[in-house]
Jmol script that loads the backbone (N, CA, C; Angstrom):
load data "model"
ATOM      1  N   UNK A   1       0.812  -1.188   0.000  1.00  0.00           N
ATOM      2  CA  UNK A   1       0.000   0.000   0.000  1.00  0.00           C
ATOM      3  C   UNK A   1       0.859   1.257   0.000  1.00  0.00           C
ATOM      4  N   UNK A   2       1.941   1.295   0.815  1.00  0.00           N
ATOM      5  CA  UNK A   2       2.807   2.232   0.545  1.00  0.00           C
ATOM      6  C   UNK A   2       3.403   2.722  -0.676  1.00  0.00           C
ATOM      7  N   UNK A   3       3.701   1.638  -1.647  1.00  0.00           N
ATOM      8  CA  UNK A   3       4.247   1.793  -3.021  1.00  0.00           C
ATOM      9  C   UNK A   3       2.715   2.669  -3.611  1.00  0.00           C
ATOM     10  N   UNK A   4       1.706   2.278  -3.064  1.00  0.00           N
ATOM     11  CA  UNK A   4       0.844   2.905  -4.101  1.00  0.00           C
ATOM     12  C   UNK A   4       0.897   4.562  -3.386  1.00  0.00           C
ATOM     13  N   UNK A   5       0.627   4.838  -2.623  1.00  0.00           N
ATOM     14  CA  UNK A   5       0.730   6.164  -2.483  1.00  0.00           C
ATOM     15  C   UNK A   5       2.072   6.744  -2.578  1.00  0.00           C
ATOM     16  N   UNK A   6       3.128   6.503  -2.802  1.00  0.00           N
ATOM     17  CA  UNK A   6       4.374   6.701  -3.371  1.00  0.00           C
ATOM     18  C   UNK A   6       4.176   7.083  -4.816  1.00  0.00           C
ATOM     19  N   UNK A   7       3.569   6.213  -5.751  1.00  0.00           N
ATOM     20  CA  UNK A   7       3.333   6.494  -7.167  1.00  0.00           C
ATOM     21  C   UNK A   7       2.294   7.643  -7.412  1.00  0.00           C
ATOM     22  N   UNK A   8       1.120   7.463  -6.445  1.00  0.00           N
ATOM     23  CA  UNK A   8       0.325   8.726  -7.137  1.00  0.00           C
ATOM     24  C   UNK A   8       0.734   9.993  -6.480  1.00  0.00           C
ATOM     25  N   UNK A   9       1.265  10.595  -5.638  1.00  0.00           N
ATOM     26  CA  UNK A   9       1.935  11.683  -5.882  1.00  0.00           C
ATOM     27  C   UNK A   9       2.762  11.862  -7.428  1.00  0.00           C
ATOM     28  N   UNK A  10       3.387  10.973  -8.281  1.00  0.00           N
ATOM     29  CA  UNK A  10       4.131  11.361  -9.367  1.00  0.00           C
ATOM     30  C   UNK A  10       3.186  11.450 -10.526  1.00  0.00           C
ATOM     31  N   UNK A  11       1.636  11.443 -10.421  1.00  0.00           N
ATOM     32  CA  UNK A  11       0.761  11.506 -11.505  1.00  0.00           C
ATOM     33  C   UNK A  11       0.850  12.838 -12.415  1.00  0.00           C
ATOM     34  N   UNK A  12       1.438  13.034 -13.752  1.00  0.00           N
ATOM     35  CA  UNK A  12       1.117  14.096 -14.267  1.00  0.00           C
ATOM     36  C   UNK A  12       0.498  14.719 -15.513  1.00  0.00           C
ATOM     37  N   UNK A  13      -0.198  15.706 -15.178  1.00  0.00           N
ATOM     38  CA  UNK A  13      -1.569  15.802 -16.480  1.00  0.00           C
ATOM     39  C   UNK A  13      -1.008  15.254 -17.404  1.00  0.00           C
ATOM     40  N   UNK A  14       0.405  16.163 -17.682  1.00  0.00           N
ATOM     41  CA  UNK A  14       0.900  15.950 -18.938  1.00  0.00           C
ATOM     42  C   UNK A  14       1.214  14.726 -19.575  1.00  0.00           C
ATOM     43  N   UNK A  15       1.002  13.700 -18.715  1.00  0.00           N
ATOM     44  CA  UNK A  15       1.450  12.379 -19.520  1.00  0.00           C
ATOM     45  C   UNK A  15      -0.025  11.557 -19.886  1.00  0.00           C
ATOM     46  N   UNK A  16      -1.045  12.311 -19.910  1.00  0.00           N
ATOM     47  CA  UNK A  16      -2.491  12.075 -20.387  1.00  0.00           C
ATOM     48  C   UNK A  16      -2.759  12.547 -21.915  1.00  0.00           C
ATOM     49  N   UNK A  17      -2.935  11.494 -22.594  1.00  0.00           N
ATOM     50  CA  UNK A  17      -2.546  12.038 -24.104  1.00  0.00           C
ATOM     51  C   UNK A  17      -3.841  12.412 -24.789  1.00  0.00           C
ATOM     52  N   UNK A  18      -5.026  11.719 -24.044  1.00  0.00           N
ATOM     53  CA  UNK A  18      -6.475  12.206 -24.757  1.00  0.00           C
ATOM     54  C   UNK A  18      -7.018  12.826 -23.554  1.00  0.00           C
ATOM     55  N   UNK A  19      -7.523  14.239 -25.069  1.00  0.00           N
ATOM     56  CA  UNK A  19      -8.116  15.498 -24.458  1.00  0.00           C
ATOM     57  C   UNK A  19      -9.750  14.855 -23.963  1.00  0.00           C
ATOM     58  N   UNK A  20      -9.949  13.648 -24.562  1.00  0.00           N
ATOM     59  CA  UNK A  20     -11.343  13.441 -23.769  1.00  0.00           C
ATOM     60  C   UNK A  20     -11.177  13.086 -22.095  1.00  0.00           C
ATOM     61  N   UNK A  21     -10.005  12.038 -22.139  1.00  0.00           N
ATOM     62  CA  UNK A  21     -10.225  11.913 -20.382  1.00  0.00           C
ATOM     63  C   UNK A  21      -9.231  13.471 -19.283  1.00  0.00           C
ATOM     64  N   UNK A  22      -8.458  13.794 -20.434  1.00  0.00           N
ATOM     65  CA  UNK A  22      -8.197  15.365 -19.151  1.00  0.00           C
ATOM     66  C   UNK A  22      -9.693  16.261 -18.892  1.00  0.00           C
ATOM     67  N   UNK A  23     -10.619  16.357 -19.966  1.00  0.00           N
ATOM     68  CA  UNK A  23     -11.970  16.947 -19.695  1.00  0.00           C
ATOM     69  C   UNK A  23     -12.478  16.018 -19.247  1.00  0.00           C
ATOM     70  N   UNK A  24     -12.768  15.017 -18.754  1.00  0.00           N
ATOM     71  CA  UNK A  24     -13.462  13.880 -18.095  1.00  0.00           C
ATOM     72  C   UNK A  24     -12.519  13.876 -15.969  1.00  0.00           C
ATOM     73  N   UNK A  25     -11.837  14.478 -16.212  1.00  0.00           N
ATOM     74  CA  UNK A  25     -11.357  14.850 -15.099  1.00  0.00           C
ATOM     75  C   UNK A  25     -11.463  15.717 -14.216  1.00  0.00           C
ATOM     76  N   UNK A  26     -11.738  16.851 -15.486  1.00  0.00           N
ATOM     77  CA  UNK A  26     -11.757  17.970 -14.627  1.00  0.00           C
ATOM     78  C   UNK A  26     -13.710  18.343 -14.766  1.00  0.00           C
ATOM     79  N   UNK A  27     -13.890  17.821 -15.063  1.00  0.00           N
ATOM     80  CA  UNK A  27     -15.589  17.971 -15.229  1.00  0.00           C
ATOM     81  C   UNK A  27     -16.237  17.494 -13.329  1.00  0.00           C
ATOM     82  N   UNK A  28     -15.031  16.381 -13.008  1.00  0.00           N
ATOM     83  CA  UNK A  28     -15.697  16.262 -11.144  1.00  0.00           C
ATOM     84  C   UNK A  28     -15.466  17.320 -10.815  1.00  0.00           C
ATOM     85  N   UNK A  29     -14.945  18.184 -10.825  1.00  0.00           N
ATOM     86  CA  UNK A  29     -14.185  19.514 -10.421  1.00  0.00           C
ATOM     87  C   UNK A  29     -15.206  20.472  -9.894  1.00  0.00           C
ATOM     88  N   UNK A  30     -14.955  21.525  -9.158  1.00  0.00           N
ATOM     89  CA  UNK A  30     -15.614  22.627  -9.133  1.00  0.00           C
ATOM     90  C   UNK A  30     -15.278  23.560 -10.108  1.00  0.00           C
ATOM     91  N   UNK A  31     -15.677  24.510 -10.694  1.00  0.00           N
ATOM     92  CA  UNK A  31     -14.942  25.781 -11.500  1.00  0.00           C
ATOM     93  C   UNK A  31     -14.234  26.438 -10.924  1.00  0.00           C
ATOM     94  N   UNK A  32     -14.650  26.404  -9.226  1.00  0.00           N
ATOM     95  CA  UNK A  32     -13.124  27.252  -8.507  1.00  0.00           C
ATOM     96  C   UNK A  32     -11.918  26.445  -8.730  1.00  0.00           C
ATOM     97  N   UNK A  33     -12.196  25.345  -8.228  1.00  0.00           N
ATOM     98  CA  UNK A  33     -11.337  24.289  -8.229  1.00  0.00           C
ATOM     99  C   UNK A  33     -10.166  24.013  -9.675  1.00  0.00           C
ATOM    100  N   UNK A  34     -10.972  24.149 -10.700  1.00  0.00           N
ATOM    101  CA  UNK A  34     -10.305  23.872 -11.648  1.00  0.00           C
ATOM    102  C   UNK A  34      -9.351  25.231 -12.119  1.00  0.00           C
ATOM    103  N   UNK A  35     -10.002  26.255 -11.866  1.00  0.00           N
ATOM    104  CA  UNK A  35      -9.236  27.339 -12.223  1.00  0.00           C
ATOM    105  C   UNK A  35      -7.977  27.563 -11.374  1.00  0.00           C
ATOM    106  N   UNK A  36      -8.084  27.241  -9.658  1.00  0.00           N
ATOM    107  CA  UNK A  36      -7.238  27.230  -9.181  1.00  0.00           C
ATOM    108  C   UNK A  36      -6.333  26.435  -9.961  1.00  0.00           C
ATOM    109  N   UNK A  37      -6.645  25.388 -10.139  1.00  0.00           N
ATOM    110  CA  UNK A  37      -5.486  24.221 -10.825  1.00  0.00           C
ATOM    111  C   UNK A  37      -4.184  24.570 -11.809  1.00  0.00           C
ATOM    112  N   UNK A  38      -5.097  25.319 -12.754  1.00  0.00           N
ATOM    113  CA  UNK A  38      -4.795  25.688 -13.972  1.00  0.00           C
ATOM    114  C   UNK A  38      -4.647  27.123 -14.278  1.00  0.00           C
ATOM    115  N   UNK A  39      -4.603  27.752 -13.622  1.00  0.00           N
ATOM    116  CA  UNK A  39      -4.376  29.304 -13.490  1.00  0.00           C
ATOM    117  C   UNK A  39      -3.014  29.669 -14.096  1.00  0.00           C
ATOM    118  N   UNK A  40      -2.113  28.894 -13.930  1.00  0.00           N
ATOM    119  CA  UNK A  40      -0.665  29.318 -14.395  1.00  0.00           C
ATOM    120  C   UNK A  40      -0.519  28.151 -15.631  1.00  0.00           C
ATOM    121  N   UNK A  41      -0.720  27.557 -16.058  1.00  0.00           N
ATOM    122  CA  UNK A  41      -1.332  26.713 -17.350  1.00  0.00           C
ATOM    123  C   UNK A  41      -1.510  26.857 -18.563  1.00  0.00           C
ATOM    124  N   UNK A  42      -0.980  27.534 -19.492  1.00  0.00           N
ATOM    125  CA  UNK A  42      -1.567  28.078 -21.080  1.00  0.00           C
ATOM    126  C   UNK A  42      -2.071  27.045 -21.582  1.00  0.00           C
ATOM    127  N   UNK A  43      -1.365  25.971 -21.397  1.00  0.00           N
ATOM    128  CA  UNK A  43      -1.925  24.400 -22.283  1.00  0.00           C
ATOM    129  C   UNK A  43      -3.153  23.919 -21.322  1.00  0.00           C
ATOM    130  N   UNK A  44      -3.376  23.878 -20.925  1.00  0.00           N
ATOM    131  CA  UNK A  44      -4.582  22.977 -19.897  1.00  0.00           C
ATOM    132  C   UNK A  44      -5.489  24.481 -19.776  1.00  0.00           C
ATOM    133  N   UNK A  45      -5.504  25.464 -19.706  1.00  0.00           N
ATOM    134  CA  UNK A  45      -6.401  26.548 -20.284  1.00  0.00           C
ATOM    135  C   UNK A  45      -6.993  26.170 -21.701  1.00  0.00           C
ATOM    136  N   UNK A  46      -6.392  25.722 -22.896  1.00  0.00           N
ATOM    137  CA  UNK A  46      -6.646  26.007 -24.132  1.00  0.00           C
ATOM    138  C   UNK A  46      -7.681  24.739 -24.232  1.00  0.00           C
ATOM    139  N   UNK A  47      -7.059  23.519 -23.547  1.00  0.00           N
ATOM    140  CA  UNK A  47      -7.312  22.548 -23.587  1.00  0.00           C
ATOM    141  C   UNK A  47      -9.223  22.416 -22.688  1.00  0.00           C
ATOM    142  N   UNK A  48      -9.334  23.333 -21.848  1.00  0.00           N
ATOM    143  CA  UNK A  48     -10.298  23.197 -21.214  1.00  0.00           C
ATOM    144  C   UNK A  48     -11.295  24.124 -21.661  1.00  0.00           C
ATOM    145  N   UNK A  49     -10.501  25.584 -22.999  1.00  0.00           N
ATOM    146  CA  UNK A  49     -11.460  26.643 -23.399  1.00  0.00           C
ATOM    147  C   UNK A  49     -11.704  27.477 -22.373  1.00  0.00           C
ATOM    148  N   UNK A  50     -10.682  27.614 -21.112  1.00  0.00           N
ATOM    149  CA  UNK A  50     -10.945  28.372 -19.959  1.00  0.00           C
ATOM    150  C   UNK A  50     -10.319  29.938 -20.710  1.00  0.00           C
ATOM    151  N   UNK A  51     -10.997  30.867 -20.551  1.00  0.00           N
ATOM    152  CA  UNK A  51     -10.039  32.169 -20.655  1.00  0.00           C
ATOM    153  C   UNK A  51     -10.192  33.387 -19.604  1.00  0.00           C
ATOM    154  N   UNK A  52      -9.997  34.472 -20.006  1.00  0.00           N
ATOM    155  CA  UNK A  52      -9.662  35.495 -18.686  1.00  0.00           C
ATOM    156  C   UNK A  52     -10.768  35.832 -18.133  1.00  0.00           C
ATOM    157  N   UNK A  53     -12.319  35.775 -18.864  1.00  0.00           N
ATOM    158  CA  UNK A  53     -13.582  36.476 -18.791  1.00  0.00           C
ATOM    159  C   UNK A  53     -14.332  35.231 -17.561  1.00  0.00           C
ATOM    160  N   UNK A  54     -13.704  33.859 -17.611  1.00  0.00           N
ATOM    161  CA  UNK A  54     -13.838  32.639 -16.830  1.00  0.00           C
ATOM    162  C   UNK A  54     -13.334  33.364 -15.128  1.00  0.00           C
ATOM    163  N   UNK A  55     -12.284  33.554 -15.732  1.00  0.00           N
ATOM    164  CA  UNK A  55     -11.736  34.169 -14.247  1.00  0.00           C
ATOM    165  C   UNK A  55     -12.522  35.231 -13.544  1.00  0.00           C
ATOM    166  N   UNK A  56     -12.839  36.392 -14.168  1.00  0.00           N
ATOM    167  CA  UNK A  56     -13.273  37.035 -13.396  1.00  0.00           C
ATOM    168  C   UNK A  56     -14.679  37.076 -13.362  1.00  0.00           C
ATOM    169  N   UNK A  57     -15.382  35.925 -14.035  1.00  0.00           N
ATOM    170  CA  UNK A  57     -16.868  35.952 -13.737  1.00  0.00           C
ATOM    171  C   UNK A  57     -16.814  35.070 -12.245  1.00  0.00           C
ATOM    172  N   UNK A  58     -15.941  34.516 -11.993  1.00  0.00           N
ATOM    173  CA  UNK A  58     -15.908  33.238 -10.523  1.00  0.00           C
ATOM    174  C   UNK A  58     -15.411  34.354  -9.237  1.00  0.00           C
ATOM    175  N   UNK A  59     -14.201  34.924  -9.881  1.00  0.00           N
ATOM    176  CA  UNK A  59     -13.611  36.143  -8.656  1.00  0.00           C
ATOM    177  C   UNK A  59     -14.586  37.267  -8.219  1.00  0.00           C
ATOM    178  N   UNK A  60     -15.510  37.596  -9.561  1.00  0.00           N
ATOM    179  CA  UNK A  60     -16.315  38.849  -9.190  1.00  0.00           C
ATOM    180  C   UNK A  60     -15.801  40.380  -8.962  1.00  0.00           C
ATOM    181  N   UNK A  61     -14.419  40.275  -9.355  1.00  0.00           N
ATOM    182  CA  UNK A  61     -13.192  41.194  -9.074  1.00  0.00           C
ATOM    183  C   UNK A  61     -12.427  41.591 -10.924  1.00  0.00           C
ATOM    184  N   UNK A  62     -12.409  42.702 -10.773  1.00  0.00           N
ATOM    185  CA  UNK A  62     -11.337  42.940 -12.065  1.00  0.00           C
ATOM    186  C   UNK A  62     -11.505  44.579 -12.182  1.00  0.00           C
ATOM    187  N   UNK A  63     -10.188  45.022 -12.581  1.00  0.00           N
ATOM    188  CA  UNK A  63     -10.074  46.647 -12.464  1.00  0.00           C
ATOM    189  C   UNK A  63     -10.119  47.177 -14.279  1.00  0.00           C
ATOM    190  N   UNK A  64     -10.475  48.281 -14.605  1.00  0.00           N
ATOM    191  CA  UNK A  64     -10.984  48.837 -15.579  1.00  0.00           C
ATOM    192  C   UNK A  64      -9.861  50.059 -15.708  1.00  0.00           C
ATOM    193  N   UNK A  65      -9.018  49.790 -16.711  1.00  0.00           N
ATOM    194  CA  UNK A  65      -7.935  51.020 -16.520  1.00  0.00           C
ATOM    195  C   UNK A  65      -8.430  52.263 -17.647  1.00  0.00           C
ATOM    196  N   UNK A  66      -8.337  53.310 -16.654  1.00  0.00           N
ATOM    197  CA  UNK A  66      -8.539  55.130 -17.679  1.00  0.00           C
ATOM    198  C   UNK A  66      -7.088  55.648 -17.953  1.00  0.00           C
ATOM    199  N   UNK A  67      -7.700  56.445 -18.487  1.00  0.00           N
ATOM    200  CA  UNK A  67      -7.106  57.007 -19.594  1.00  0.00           C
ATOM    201  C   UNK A  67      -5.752  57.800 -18.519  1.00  0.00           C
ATOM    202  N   UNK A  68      -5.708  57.974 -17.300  1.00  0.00           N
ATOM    203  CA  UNK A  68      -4.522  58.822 -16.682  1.00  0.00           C
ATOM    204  C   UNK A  68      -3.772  57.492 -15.976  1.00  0.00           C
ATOM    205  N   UNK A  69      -3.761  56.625 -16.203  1.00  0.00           N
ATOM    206  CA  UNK A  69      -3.256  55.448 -15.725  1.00  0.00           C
ATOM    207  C   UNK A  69      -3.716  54.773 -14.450  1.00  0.00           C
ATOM    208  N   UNK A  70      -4.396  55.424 -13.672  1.00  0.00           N
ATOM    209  CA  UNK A  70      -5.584  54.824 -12.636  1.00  0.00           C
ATOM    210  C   UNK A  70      -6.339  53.603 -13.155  1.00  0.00           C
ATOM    211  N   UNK A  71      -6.292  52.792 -12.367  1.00  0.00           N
ATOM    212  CA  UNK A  71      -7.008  51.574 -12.109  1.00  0.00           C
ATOM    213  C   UNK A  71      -8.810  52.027 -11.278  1.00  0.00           C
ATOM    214  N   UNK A  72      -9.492  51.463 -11.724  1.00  0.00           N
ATOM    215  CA  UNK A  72     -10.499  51.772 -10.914  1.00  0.00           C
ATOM    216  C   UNK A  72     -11.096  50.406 -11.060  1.00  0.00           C
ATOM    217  N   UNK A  73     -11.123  49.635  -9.384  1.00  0.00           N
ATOM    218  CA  UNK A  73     -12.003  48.104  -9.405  1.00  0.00           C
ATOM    219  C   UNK A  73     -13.452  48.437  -9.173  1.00  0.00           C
ATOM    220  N   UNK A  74     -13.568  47.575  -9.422  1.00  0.00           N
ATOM    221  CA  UNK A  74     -15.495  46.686  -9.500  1.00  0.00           C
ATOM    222  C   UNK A  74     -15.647  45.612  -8.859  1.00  0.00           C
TER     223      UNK A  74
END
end "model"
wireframe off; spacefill off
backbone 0.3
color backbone group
């Protein structure tokens, strides 16, 4: 039993070659959950169709920059 929890710590996305079971994975997921995951990710973003408008519809947070270089959040 030890050998087995030894091995799955070394599980990695990247050695999952079909895009059906990485979306079959992350579908148990929450959307927080998954974004946490994959937040620093370009490939597993593209792969999941996650983009920036994903992010901040879950955060509820994002700043709107004017024209004098001020940030103003929402």
């Amino acid at each position: 039993m030890a050998e087995f929890e030894y091995h799955k710590s070394k599980i990695n996305l990247r050695d999952i070659k079909s895009l059906y079971n990485i979306k079959r994975i992350f579908s148990f997921l929450y959307e927080k959950q998954k974004l946490k995951m994959i937040v620093y990710n370009k490939e597993m973003q593209k792969i999941c169709s996650i983009g920036i408008e994903d992010y901040k519809k879950i955060s509820k947070k994002y700043k709107i920059g004017e024209r004098n270089g001020k940030e103003k959040n929402i």
